[in-house]
GUTILUM-142405 format. One record per residue (C-alpha): residue number from 1; chain; y, z, x. Coordinates in steps of 0.02 Angstrom, whole numbers, plus 50000, padded with zeros to 5 digits. Each point is the difference from the previous one (the first is absolute). Layout:
BEGIN
> NUM | A | Y | Z | X
...
//
This chain:
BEGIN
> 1 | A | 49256 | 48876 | 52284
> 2 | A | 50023 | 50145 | 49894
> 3 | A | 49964 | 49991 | 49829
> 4 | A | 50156 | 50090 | 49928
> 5 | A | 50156 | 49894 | 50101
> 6 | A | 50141 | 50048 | 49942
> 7 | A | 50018 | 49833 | 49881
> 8 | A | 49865 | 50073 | 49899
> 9 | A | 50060 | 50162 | 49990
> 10 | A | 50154 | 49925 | 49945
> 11 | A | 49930 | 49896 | 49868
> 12 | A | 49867 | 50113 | 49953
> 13 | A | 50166 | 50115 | 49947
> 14 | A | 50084 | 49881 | 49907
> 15 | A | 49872 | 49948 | 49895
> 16 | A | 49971 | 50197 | 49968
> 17 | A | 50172 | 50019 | 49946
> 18 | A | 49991 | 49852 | 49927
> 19 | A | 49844 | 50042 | 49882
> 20 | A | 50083 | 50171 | 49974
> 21 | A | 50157 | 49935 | 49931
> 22 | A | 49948 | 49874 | 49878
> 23 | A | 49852 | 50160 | 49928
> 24 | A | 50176 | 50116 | 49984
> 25 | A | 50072 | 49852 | 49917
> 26 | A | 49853 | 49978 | 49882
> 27 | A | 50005 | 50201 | 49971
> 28 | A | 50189 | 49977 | 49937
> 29 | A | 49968 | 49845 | 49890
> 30 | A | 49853 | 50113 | 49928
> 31 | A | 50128 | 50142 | 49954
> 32 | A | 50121 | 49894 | 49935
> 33 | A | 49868 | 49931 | 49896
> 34 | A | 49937 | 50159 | 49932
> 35 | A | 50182 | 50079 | 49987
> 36 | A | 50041 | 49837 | 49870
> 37 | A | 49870 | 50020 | 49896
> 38 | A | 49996 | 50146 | 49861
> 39 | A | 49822 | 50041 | 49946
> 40 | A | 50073 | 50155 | 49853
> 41 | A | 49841 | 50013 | 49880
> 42 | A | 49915 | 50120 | 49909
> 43 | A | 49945 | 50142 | 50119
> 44 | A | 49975 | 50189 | 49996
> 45 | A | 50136 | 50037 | 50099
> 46 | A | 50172 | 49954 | 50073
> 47 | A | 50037 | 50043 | 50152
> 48 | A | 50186 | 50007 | 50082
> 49 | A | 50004 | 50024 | 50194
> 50 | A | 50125 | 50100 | 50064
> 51 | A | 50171 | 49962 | 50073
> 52 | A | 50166 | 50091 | 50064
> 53 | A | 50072 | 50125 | 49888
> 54 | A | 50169 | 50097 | 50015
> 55 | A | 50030 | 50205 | 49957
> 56 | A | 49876 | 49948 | 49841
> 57 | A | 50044 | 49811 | 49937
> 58 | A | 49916 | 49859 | 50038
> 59 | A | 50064 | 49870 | 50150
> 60 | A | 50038 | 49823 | 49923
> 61 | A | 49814 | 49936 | 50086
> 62 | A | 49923 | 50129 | 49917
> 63 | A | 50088 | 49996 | 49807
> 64 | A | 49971 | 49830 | 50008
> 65 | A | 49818 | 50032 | 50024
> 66 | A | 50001 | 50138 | 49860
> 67 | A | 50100 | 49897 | 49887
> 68 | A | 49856 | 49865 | 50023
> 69 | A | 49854 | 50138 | 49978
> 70 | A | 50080 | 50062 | 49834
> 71 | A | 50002 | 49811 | 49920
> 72 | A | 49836 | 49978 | 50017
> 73 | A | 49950 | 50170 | 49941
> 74 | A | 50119 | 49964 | 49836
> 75 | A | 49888 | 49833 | 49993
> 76 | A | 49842 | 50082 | 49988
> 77 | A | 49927 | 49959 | 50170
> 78 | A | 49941 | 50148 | 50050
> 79 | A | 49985 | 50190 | 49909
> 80 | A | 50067 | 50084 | 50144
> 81 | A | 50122 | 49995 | 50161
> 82 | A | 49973 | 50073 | 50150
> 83 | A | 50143 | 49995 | 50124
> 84 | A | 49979 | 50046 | 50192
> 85 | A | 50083 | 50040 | 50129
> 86 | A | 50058 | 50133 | 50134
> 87 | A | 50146 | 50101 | 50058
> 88 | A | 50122 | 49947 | 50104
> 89 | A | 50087 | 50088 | 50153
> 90 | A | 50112 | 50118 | 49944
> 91 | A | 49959 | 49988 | 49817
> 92 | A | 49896 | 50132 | 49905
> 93 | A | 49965 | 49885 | 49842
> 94 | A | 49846 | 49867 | 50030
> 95 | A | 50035 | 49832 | 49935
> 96 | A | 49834 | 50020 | 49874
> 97 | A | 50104 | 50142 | 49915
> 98 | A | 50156 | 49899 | 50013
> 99 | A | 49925 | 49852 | 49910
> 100 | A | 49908 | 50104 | 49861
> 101 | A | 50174 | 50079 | 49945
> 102 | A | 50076 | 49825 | 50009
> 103 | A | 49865 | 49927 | 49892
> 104 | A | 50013 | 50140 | 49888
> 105 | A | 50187 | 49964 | 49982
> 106 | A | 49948 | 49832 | 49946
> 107 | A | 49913 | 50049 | 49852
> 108 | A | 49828 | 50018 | 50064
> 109 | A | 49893 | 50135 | 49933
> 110 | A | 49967 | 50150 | 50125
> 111 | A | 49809 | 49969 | 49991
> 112 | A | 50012 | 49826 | 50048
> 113 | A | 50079 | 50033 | 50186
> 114 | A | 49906 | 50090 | 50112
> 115 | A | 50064 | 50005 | 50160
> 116 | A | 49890 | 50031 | 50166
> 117 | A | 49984 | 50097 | 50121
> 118 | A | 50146 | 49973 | 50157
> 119 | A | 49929 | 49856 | 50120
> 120 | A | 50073 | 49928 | 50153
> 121 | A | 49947 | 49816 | 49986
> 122 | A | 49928 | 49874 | 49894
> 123 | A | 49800 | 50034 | 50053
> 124 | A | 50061 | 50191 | 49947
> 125 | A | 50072 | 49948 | 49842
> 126 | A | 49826 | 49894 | 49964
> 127 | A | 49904 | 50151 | 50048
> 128 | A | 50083 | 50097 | 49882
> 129 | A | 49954 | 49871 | 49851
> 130 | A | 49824 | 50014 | 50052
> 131 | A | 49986 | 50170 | 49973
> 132 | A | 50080 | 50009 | 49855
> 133 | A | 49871 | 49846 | 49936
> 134 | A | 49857 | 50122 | 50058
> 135 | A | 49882 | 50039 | 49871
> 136 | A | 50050 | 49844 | 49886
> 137 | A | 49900 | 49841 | 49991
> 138 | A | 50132 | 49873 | 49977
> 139 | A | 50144 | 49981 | 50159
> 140 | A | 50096 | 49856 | 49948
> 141 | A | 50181 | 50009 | 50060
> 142 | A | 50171 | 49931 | 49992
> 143 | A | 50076 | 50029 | 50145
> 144 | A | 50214 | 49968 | 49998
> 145 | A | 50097 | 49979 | 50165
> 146 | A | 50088 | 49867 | 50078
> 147 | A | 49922 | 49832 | 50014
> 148 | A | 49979 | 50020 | 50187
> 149 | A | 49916 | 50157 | 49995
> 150 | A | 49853 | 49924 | 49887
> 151 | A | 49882 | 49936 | 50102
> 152 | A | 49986 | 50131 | 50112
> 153 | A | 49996 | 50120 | 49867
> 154 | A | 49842 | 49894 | 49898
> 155 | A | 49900 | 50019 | 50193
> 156 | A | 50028 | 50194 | 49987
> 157 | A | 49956 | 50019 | 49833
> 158 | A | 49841 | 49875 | 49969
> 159 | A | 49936 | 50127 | 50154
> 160 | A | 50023 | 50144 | 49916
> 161 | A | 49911 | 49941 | 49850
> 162 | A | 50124 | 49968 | 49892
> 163 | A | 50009 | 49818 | 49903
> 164 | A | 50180 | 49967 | 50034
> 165 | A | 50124 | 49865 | 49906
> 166 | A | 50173 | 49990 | 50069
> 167 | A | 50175 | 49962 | 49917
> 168 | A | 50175 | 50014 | 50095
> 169 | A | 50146 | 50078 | 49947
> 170 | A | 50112 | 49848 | 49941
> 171 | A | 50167 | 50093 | 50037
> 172 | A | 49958 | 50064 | 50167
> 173 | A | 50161 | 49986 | 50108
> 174 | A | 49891 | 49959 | 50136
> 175 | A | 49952 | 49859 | 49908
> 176 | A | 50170 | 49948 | 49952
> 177 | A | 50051 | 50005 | 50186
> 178 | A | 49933 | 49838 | 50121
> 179 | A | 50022 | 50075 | 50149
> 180 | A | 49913 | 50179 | 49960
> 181 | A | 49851 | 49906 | 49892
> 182 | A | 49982 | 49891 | 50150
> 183 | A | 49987 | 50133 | 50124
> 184 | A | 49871 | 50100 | 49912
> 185 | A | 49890 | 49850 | 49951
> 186 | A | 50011 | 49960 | 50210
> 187 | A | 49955 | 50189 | 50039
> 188 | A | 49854 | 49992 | 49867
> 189 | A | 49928 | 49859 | 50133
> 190 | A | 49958 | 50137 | 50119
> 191 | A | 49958 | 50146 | 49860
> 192 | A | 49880 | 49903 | 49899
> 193 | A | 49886 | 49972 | 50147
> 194 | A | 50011 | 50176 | 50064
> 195 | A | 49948 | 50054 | 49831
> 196 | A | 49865 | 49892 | 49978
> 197 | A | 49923 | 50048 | 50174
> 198 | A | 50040 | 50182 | 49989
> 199 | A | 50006 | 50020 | 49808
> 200 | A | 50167 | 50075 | 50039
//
């Protein structure tokens, strides 16, 4: 008799998808861990990622995030901001550029924001905070997104080098939403691993 019958091709799957499931499941629990907690300590730099903005002001995802990044500049956390973050289709601003004038609108001083160079994604965004960190010895960062988007983002930046601390914006309507938070913590389940197998 033949070793794979189809019973044990059968249960051979189920246990696969089995095991599979209950590691995505243990991925999610891990972002929603990370996402709760707020790390915001003494650093060398702040660091917003980018989000949506419209003909030059900030969506709500991504004010809330700025909002976030300038109270913990005004606390003394970190000397300097440095907001990322590409441009859209059909816009001509990039959300980094976006996010410096909104900051600067806030109060902050214009030496303080420095915004990056356009990038597509968050390993581009991360990139772009390496090379700005080239050349100094200390890379300590406080990076400020959305809860769900911390994990993911500490695997991308502990690989570049950096020496990353993470605290989510409080007021993010994403947040604030059940549904929406819950759909991006599920979607992290697949993302995280990706990342952490193709540092993507």
């Amino acid at each position: 008799m033949p070793f794979w019958t189809a019973r044990r091709i059968f249960s051979t799957a189920a246990l696969t998808f089995v095991l599979l499931l209950v590691g995505w499941a243990a991925v999610v629990l891990a972002v929603a861990v990370q996402g709760a907690r707020d790390q915001a300590a003494t650093s060398d730099a702040i660091v917003v990622l980018g989000a949506a903005q419209y003909n030059g002001r900030p969506s709500p995802v991504f004010r809330a995030r700025l909002d976030h990044a300038a109270a913990l500049y005004q606390r003394g956390f970190a000397p300097v901001v440095l907001v990322t973050g590409g441009v859209g289709a059909g816009e001509v601003l990039s959300e980094a550029n976006v996010g410096r004038d909104y900051l600067a609108r806030l109060g902050l001083p214009g030496e303080a924001v420095i915004p990056l160079p356009a990038s597509d994604d968050s390993y581009a965004s991360l990139v772009q905070v390496q090379h700005w960190f080239e050349g100094r010895e200390n890379r300590r960062v406080l990076l400020v997104s959305d809860g769900f988007h911390m994990l993911r983002l500490r695997i991308i930046a502990g690989r570049l080098g950096l020496a990353p601390l993470t605290s989510p914006a409080p007021g993010s309507p994403i947040r604030a939403s059940l549904r929406r938070n819950t759909a991006y913590h599920l979607a992290e389940g697949f993302k995280v691993p990706l990342t952490w197998l193709f540092q993507r």
